[in-house]
N, CA, C and O atoms as a MOPAC input file, in Angstrom:
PM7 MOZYME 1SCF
protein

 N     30.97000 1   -35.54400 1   -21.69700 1
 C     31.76700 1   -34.63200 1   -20.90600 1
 C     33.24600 1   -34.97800 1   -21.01000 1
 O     33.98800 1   -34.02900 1   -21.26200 1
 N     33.66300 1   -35.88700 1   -20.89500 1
 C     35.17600 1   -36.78100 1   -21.60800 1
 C     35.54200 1   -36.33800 1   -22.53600 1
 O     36.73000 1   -36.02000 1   -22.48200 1
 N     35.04500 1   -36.14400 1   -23.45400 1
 C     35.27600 1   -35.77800 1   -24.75700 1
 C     35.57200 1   -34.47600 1   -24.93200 1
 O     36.45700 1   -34.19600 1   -25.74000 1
 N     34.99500 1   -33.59300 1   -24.32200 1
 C     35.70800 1   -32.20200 1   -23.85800 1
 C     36.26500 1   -31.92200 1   -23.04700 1
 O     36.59600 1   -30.75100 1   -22.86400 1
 N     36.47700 1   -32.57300 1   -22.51300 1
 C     38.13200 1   -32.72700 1   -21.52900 1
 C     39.31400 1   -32.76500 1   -22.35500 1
 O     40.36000 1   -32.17000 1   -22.09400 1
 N     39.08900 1   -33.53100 1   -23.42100 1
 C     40.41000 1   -33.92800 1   -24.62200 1
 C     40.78800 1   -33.18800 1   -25.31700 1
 O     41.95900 1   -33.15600 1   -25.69500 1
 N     39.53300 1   -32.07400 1   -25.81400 1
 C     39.57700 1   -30.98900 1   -26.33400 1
 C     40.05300 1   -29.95800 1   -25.89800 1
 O     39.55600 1   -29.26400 1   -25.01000 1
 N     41.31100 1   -29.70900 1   -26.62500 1
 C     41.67600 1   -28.62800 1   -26.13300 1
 C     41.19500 1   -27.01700 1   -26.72800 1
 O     41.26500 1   -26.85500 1   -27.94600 1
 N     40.72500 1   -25.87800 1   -25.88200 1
 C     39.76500 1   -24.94100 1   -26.64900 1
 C     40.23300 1   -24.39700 1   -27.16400 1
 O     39.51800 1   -23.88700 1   -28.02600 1
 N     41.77000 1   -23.93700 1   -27.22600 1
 C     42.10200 1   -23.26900 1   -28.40000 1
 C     42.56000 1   -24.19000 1   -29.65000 1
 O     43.50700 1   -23.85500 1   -30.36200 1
 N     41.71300 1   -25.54000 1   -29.89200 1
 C     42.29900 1   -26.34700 1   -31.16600 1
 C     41.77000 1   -25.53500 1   -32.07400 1
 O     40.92900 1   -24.70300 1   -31.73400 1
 N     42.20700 1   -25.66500 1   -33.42600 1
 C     41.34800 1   -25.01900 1   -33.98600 1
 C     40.92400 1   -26.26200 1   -34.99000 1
 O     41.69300 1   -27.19500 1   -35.22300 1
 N     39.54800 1   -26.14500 1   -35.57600 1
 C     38.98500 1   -26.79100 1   -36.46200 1
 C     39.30000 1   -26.15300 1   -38.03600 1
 O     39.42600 1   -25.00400 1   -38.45900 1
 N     39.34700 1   -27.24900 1   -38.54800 1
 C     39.61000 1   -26.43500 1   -40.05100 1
 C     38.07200 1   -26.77300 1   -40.63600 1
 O     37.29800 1   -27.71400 1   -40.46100 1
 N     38.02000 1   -25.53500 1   -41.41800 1
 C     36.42100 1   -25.01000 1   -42.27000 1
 C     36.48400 1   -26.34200 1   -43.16700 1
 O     37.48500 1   -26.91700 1   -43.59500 1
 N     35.02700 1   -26.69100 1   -43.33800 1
 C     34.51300 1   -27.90000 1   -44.26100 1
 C     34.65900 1   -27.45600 1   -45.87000 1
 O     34.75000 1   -28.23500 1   -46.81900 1
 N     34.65700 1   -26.49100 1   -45.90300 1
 C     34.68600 1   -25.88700 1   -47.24100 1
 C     35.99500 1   -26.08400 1   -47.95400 1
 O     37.04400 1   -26.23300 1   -47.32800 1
 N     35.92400 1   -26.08300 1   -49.36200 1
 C     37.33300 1   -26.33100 1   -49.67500 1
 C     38.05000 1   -25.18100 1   -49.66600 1
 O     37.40700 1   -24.18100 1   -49.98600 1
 N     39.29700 1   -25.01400 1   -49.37000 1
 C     40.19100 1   -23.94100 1   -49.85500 1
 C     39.94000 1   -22.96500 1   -51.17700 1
 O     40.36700 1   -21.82200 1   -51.01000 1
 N     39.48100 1   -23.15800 1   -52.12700 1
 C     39.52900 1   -22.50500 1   -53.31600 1
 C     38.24900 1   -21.55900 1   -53.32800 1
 O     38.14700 1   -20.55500 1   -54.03300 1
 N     36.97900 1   -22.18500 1   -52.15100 1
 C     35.61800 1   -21.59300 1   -52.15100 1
 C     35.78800 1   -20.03900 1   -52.25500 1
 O     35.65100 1   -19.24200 1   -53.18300 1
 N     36.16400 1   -19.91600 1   -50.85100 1
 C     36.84400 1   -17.98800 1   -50.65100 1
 C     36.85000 1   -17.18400 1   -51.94700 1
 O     36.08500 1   -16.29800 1   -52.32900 1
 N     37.71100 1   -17.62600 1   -52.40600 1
 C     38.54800 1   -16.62600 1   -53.62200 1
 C     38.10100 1   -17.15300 1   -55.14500 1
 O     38.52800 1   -16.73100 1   -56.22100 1
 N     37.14900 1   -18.16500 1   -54.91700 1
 C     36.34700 1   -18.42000 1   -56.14800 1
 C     34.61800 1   -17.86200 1   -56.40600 1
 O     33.92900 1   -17.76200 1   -57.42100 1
 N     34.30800 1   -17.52000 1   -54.64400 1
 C     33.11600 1   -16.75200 1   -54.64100 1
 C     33.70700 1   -15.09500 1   -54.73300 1
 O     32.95400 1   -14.23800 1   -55.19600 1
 N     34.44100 1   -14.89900 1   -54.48300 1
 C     35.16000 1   -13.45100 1   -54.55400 1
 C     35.01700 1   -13.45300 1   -56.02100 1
 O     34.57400 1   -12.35600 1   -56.36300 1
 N     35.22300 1   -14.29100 1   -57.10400 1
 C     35.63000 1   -13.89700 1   -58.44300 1
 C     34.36000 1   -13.88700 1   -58.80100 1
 O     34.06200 1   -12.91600 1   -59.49600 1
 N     33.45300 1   -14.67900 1   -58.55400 1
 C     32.32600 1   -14.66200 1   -58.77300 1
 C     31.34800 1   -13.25800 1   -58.68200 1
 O     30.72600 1   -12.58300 1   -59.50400 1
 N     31.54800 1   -13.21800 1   -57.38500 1
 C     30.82500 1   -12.07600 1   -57.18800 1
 C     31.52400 1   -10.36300 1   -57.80200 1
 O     30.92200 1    -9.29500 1   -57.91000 1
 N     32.76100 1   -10.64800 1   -58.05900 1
 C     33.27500 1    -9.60900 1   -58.51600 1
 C     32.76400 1    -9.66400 1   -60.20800 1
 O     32.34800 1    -8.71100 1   -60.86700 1
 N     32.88700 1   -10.64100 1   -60.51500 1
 C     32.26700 1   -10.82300 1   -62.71800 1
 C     30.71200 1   -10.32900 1   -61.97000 1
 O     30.34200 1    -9.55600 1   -62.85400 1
 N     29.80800 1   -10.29800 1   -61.12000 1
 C     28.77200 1   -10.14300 1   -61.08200 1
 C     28.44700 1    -8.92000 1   -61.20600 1
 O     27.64100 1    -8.45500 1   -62.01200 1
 N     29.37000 1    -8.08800 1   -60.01700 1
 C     29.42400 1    -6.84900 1   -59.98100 1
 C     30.26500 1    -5.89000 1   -61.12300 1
 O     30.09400 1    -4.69200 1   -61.34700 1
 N     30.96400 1    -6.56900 1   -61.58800 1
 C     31.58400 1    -6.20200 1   -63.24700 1
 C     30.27800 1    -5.98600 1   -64.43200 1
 O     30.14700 1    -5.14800 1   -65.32400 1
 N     29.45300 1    -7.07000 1   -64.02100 1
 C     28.83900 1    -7.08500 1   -65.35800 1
 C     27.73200 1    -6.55000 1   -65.35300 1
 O     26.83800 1    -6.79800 1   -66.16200 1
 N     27.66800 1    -5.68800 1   -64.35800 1
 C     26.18000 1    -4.46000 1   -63.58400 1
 C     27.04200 1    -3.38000 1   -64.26200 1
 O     26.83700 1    -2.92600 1   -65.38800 1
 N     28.27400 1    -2.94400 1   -63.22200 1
 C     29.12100 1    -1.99400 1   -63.71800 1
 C     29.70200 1    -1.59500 1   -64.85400 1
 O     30.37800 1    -0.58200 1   -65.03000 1
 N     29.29000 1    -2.78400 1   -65.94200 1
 C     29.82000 1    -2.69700 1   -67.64400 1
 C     28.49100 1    -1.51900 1   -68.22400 1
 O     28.60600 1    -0.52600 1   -68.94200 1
 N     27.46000 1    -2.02500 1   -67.67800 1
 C     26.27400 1    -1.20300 1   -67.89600 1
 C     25.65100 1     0.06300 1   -67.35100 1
 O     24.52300 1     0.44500 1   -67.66200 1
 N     26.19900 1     0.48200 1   -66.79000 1
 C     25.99300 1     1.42000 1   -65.54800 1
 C     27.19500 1     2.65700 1   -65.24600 1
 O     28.07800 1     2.50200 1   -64.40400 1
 N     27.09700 1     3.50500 1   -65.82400 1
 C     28.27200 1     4.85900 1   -65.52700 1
 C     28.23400 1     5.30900 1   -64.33200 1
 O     27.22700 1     6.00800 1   -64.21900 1
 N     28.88100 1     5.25800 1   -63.28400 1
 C     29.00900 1     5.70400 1   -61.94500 1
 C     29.18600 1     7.39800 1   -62.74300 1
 O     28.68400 1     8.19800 1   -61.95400 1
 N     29.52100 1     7.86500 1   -63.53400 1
 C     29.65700 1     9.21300 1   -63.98700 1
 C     28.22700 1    10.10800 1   -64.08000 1
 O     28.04100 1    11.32300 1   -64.00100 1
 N     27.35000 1     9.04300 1   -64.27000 1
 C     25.92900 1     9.66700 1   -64.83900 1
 C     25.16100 1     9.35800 1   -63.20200 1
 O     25.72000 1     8.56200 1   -62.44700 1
 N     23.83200 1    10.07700 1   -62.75800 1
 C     23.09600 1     9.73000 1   -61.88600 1
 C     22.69400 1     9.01100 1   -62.29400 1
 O     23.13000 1     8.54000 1   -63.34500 1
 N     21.16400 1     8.33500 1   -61.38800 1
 C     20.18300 1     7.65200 1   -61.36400 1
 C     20.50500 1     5.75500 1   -61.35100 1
 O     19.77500 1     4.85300 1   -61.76100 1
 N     21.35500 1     5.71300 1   -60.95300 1
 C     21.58600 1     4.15000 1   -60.55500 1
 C     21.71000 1     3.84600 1   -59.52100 1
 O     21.69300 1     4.64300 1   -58.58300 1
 N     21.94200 1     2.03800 1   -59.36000 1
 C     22.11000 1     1.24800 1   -58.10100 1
 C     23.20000 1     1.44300 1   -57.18700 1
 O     23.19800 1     1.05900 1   -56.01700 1
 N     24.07500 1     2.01800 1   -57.73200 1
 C     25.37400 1     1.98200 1   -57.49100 1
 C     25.28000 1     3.13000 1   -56.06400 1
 O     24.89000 1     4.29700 1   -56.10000 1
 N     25.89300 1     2.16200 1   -54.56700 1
 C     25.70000 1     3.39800 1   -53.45700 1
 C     26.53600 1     4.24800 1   -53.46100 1
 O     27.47600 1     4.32000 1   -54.25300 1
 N     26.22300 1     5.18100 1   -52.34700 1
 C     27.43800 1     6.06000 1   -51.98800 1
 C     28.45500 1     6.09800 1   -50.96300 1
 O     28.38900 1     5.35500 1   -49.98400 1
 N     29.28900 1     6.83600 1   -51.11900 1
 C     30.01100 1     6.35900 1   -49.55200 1
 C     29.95400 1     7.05800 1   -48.92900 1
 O     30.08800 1     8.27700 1   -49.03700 1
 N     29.58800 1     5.97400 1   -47.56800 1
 C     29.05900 1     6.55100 1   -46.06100 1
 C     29.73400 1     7.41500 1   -45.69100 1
 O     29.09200 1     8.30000 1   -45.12400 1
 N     30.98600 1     7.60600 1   -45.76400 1
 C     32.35200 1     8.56300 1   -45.31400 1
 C     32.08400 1     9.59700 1   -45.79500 1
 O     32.16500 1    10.51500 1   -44.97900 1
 N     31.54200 1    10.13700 1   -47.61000 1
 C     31.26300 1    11.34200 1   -48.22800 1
 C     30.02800 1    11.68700 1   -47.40000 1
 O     29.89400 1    12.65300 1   -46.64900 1
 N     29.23100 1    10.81100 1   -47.64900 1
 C     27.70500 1    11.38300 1   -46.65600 1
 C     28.00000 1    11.81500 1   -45.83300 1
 O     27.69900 1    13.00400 1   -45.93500 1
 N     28.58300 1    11.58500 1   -44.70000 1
 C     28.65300 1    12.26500 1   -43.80600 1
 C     29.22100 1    12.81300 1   -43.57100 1
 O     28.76500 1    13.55300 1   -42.70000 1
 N     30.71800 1    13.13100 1   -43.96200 1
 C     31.53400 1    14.10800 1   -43.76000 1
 C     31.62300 1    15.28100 1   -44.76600 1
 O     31.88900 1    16.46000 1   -44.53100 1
 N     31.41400 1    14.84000 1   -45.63000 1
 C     31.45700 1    15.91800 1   -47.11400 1
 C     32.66600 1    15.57000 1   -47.35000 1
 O     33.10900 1    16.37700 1   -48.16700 1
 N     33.72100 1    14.53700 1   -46.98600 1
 C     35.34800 1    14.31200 1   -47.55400 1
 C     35.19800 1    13.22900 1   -48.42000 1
 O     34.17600 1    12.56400 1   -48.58700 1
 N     36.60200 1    13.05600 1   -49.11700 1
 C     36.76300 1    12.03500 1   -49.88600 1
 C     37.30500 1    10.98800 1   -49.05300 1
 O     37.98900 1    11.15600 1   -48.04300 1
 N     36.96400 1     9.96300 1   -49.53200 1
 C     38.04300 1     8.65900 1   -48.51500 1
 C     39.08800 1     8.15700 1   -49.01500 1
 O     39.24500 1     8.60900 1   -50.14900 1
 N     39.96900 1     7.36300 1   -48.69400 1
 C     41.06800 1     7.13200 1   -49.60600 1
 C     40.12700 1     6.27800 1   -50.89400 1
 O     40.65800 1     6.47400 1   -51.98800 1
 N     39.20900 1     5.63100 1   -50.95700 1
 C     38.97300 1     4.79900 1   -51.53900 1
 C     37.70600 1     5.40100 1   -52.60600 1
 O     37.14000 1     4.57500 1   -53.32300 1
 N     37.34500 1     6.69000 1   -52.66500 1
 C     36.45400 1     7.28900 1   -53.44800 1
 C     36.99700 1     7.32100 1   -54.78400 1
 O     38.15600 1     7.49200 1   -55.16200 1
 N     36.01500 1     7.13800 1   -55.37200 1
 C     35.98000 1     7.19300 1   -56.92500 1
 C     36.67900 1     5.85100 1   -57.77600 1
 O     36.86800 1     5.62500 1   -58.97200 1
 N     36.92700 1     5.16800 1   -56.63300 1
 C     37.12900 1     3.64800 1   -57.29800 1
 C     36.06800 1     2.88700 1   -57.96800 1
 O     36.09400 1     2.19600 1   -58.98700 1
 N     35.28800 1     3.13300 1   -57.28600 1
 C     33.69200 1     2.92500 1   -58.92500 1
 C     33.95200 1     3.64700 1   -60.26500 1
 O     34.41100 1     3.26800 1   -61.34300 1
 N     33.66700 1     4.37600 1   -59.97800 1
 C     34.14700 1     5.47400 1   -61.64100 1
 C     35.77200 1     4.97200 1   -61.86700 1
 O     36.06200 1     4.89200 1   -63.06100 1
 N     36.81500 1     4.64100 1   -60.97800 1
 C     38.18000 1     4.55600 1   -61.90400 1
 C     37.99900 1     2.80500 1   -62.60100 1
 O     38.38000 1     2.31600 1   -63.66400 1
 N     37.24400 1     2.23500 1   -61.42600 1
 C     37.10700 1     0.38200 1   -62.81700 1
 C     36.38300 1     0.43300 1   -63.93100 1
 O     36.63900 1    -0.22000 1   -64.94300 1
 N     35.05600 1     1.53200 1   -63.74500 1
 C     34.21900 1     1.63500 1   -64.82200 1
 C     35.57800 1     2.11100 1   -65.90200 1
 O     35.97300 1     1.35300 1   -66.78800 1
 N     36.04800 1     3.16400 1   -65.70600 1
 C     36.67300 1     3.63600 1   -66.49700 1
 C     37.99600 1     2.33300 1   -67.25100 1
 O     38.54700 1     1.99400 1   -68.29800 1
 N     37.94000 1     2.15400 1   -66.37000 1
 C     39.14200 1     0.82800 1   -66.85800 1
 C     38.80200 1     0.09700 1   -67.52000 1
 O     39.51600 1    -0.20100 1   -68.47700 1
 N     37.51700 1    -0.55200 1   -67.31800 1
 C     37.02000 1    -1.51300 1   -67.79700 1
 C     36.37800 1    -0.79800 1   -69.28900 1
 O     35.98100 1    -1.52600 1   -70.19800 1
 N     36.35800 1     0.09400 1   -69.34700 1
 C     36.07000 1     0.47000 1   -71.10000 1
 C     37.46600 1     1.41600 1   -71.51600 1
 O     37.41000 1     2.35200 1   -72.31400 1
 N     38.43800 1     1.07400 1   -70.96900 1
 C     39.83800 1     1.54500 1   -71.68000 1
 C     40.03500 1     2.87800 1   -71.66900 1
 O     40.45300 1     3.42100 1   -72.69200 1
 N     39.77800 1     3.59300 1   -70.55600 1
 C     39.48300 1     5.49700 1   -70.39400 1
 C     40.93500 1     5.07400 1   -69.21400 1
 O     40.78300 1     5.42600 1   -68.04400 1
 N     41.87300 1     4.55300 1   -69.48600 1
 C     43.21900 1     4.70300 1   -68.45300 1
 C     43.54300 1     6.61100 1   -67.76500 1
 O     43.91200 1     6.86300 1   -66.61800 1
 N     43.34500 1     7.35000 1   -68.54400 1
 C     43.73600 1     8.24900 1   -68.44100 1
 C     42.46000 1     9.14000 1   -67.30900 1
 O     42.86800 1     9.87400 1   -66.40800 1
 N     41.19500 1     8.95500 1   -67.51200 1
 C     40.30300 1     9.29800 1   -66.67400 1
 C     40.23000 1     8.68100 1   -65.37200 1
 O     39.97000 1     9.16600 1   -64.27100 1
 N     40.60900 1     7.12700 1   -65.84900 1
 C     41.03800 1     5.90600 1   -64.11800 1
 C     41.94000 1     6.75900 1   -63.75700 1
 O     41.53600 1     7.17500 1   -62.67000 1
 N     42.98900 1     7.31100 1   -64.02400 1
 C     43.95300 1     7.59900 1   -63.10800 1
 C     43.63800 1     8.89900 1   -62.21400 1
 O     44.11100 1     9.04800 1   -61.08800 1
 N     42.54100 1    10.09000 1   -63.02300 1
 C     42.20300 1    11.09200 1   -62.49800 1
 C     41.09900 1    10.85500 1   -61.45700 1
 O     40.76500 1    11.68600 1   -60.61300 1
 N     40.44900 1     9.34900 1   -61.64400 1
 C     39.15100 1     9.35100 1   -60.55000 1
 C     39.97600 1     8.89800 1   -59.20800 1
 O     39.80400 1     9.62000 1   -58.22500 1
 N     40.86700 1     7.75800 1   -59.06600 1
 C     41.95800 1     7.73800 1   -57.77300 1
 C     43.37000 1     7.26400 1   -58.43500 1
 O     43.42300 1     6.22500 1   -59.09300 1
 N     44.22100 1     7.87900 1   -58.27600 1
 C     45.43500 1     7.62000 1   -58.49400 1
 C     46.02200 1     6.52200 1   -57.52700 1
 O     46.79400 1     5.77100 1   -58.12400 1
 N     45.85000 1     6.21500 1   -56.11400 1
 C     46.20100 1     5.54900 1   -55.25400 1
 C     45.50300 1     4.08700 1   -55.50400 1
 O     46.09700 1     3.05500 1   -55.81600 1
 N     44.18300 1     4.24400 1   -55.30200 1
 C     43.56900 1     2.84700 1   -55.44500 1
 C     44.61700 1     1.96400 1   -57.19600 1
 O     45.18600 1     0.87300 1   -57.20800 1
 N     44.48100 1     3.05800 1   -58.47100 1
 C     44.62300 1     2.59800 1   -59.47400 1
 C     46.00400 1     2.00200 1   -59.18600 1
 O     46.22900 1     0.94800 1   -59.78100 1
 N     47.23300 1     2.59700 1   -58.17600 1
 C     48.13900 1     1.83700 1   -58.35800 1
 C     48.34900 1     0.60200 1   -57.47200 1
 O     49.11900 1    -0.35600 1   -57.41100 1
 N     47.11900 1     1.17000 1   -56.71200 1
 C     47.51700 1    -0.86000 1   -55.60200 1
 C     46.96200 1    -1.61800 1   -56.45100 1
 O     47.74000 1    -2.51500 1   -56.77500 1
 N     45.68900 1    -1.70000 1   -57.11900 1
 C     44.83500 1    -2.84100 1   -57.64900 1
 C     45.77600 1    -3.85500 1   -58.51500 1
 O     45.02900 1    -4.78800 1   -58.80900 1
 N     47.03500 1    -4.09600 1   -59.04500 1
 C     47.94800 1    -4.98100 1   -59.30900 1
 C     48.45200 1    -5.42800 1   -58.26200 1
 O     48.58800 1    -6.63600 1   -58.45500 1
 N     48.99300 1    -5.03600 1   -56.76000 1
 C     48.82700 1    -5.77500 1   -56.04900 1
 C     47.91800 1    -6.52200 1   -55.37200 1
 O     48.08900 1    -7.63400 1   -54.87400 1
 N     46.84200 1    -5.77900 1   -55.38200 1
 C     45.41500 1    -6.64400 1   -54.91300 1
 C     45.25300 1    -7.69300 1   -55.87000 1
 O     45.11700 1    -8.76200 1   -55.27500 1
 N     45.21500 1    -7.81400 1   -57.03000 1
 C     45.10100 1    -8.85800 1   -57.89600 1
 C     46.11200 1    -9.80700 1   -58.02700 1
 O     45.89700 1   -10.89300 1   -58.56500 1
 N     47.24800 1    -9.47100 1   -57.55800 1
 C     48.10300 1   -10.56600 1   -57.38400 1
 C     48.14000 1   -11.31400 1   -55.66700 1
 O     48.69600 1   -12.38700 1   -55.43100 1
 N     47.53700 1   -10.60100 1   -54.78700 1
 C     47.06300 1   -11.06800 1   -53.56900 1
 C     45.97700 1   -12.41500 1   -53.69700 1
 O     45.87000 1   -13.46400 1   -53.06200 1
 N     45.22400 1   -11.80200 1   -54.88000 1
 C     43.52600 1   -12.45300 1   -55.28300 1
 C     44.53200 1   -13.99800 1   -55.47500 1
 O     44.68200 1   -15.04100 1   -54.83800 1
 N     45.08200 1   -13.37400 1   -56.77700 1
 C     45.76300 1   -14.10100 1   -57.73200 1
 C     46.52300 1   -15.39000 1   -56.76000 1
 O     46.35800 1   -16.57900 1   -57.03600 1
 N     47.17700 1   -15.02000 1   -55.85700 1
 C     48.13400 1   -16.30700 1   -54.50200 1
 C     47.26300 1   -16.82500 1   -53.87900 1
 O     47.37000 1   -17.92600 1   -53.34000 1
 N     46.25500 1   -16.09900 1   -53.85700 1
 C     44.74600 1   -17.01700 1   -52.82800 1
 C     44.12200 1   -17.70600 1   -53.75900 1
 O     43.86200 1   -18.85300 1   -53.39600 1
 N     43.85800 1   -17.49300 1   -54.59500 1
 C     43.08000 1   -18.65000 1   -55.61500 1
 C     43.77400 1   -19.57200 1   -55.73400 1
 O     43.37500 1   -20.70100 1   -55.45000 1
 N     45.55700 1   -19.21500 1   -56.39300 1
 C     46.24700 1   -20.63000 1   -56.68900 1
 C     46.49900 1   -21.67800 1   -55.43400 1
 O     46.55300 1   -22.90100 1   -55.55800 1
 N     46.62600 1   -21.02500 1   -54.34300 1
 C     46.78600 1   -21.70800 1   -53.03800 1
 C     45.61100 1   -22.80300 1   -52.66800 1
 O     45.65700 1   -23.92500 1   -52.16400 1
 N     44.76100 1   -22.14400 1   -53.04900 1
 C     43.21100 1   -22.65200 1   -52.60200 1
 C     43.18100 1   -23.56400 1   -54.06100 1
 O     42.15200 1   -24.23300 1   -53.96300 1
 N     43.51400 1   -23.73000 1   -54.71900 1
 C     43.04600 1   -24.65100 1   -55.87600 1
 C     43.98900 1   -25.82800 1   -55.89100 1
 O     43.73300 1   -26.84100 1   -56.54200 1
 N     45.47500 1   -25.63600 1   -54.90900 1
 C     46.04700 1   -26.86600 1   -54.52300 1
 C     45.79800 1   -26.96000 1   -52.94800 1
 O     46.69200 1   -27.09800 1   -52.11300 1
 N     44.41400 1   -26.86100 1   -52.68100 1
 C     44.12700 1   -27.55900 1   -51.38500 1
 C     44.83900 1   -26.72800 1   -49.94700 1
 O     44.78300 1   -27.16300 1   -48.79700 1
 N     45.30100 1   -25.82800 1   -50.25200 1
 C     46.06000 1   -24.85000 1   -49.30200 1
 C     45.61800 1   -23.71000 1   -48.72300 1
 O     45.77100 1   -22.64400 1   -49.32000 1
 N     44.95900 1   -23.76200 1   -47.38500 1
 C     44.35200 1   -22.50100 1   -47.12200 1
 C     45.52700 1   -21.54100 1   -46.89100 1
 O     46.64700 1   -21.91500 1   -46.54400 1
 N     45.10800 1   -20.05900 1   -47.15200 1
 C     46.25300 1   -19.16200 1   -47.62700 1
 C     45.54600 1   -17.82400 1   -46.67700 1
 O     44.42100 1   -17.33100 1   -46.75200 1
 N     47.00700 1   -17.40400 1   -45.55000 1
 C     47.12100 1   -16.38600 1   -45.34400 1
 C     48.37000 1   -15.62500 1   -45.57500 1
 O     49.54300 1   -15.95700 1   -45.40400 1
 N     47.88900 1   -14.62800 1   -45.96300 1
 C     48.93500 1   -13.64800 1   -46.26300 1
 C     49.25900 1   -12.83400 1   -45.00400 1
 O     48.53100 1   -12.11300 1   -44.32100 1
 N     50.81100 1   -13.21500 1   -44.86700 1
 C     51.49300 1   -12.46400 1   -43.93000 1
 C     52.06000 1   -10.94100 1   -44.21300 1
 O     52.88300 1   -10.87300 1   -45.12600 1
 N     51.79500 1    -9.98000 1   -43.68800 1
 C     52.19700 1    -8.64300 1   -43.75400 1
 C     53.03500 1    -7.94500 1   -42.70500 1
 O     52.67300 1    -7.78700 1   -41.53900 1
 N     54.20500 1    -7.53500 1   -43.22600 1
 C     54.81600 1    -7.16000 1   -42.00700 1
 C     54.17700 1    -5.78000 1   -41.61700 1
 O     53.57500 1    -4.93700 1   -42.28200 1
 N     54.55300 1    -5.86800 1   -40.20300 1
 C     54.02800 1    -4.75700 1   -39.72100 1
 C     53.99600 1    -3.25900 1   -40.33200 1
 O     52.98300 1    -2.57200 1   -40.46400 1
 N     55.34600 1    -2.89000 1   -40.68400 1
 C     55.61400 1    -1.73400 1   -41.54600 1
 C     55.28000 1    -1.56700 1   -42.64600 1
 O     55.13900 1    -0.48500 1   -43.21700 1
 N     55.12500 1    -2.56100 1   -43.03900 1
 C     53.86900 1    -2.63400 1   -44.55800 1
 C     52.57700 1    -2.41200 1   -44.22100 1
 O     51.76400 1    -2.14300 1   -45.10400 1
 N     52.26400 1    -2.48100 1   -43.10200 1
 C     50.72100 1    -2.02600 1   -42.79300 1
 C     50.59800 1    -0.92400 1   -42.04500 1
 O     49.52400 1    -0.40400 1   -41.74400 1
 N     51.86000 1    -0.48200 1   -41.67700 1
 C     51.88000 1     1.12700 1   -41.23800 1
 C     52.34000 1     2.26200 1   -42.42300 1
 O     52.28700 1     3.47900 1   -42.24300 1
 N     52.82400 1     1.57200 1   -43.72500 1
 C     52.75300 1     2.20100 1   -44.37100 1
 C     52.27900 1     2.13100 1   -45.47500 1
 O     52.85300 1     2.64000 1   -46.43800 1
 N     50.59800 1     1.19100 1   -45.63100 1
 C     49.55300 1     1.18100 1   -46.31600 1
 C     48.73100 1     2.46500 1   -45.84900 1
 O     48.31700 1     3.35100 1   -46.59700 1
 N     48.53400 1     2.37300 1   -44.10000 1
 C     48.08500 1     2.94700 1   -43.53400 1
 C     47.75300 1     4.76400 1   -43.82500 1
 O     46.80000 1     5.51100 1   -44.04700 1
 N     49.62400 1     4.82900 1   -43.60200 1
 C     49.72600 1     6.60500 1   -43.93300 1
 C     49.93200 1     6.63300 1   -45.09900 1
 O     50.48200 1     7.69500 1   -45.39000 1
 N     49.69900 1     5.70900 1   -46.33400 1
 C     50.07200 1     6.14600 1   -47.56900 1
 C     48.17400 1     6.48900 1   -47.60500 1
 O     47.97200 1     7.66000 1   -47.92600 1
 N     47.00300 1     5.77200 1   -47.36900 1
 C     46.17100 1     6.08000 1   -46.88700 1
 C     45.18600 1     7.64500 1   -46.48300 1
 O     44.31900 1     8.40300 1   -46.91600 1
 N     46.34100 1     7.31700 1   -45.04000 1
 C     46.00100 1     8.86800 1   -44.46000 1
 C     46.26800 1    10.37300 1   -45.32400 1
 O     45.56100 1    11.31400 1   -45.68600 1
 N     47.89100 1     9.95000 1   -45.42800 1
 C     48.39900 1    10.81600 1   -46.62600 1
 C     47.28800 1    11.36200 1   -47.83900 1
 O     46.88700 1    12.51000 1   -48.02900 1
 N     47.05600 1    10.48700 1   -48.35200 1
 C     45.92000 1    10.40300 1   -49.61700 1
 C     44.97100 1    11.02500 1   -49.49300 1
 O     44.56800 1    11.69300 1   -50.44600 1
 N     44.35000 1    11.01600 1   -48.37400 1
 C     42.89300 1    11.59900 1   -47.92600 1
 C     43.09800 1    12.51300 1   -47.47900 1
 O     42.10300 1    13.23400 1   -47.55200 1
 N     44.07100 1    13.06900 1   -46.89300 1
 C     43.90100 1    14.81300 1   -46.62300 1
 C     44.41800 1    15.56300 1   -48.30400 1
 O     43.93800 1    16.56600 1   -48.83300 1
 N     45.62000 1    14.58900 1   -48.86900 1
 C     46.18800 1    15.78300 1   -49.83500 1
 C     44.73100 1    15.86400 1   -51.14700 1
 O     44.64500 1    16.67100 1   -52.07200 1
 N     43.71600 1    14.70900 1   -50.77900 1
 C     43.19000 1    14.71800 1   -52.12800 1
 C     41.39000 1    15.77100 1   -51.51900 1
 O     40.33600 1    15.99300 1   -52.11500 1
 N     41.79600 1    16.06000 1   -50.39100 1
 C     40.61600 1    16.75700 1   -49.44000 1
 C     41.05300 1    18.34300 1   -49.84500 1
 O     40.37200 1    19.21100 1   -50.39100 1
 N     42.45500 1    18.38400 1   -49.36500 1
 C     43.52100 1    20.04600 1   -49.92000 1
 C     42.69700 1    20.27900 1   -51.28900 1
 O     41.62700 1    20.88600 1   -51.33500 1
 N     43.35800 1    19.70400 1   -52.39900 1
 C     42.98100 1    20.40600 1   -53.36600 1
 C     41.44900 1    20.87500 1   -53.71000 1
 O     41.22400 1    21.57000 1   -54.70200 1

């Protein structure tokens, strides 16, 4: 009972895991899901590949539809079809990969890594977002 007296409850404990685990099972599991998706045309039916809950049920696109079909497409060099399946996703994914990219190197010198976002950068992820999903619902 002493011993949690000393403790103070908002200490925080740091995770046993090393820093690099995170963003080295992320790569992992992403070559996993790459190397299903090398084989597999999100263009054609009859595969594993789900759908999104958002189309099911609404009949809309989400901001994030057709990002299966735009990596497939990437990943066999169809740039020009990636850009027609989402134009939005295709232009963040260099920042997402350089996000990946600061969390791995962080985590591989022992540094757990959060990325700070200012607020207005996340209000205007947000409506670039919102934006996206009605104008790509319009046409």
């Amino acid at each position: 009972m002493a011993d949690a007296a000393r403790t103070a409850p908002s200490a925080r404990r740091r995770p046993s895991w090393h820093p690099a685990a995170a963003p080295l099972a992320v790569l992992v599991a992403g070559a996993a899901g790459a190397g299903y998706l090398w084989f597999t045309d999100p263009h054609e039916s009859g595969h594993l590949l789900p759908q999104c809950p958002f189309r099911y049920v609404t009949g809309l696109l989400c901001p994030a539809c057709g990002g299966t079909r735009m990596t497939y497409d990437l990943m066999h060099g169809h740039f020009a079809a990636a850009w027609l399946d989402n134009r939005v996703l295709l232009l963040a994914a260099p920042f997402a990969l350089a996000l990946w990219g600061r969390w791995t190197v962080e985590g591989l010198r022992g540094r757990f890594y959060r990325p700070r976002i200012a607020p207005w950068v996340q209000a205007l992820i947000l409506l670039t977002a919102v934006a996206w999903t009605v104008a790509r619902n319009l046409v």
